[in-house]
C-alpha positions, 0 to 999 in steps of 0.5 A, a space after each residue: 919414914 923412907 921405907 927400902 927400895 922395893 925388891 923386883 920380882 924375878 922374872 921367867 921368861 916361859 915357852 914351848 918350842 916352836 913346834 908345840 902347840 899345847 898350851 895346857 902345860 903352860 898354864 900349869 907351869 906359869 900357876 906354879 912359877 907365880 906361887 914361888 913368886 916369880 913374874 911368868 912372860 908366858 909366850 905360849 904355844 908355837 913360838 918361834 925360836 927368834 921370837 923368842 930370843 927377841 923377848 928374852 933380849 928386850 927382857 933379860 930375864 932371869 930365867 928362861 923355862 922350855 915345856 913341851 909335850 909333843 916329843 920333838 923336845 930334844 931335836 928343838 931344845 938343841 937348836 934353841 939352847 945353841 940360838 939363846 946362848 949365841 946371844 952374849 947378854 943370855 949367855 948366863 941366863 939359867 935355863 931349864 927344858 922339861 916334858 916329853 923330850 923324845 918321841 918314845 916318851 923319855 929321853 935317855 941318858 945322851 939325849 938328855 946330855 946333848 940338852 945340857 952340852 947344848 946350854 940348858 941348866 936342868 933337864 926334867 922328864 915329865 913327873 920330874 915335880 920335887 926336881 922341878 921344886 928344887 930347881 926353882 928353890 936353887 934359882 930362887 936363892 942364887 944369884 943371877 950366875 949360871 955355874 951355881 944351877 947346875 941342874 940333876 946330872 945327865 941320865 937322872 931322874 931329873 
């Protein structure tokens, strides 16, 4: 008996941004990608923006997840947003940015706006957990096409 070709696990490339050295947040995040089934390339901490274009290049993943928790969040998910989708083959790639984006502890309206314009998918504030979920589930059921993740609007709770 021929049995059907196994089905790929989705793959998600996660990091923090290059000036993050937390790691604890990582760790939650690749528990909680892993138990919705998807592959975790776990970068960790610090990681500089090309090496992490270059992972992303070498794996085409289906995802790209940014967490940070050092407040600097907004000014370096810009610039990485901006290098990810410079790249042709990423240009599609749904991604997401959460944790503490700003110094003051949540990033307004614009802030979270200029992520978006920058190139991320979805913008998750820290305690964003049922958006979080939602967003994987989305990504879970569509195809590998941008457009069909828009994440929360600019200014939500997301």
């Amino acid at each position: 008996m021929i049995s059907p070709p196994a089905r790929r696990r989705r793959c998600v490339v996660l990091s923090s941004v290059s000036s993050d050295s937390h790691t604890w947040n990582l760790v939650f995040l690749q528990l909680l990608l892993e138990e919705h089934g998807y592959q975790v390339e776990n970068l960790g901490a610090c990681v500089p923006d090309d090496l992490l274009v270059e992972v992303c290049l070498a794996r085409i993943p289906d995802a790209v997840v940014i967490s940070t928790v050092n407040g600097h969040g907004r000014l370096d998910g810009i610039r990485l947003a901006r290098r990810l989708r410079a790249e042709p083959a990423l240009a599609g790639i749904p991604m997401m940015i959460g944790g503490k984006l700003g110094l003051q502890g949540t990033a307004d309206a614009a802030s979270q706006a200029e992520l978006i314009a920058a190139g991320f998918d979805a913008v998750f504030e820290a305690g964003s957990g049922p958006e979080v979920a939602e967003f994987l589930a989305r990504l879970g059921a569509a195809s590998p096409a941008r457009p069909a993740l828009a994440g929360p609007a600019p200014g939500g709770n997301g």
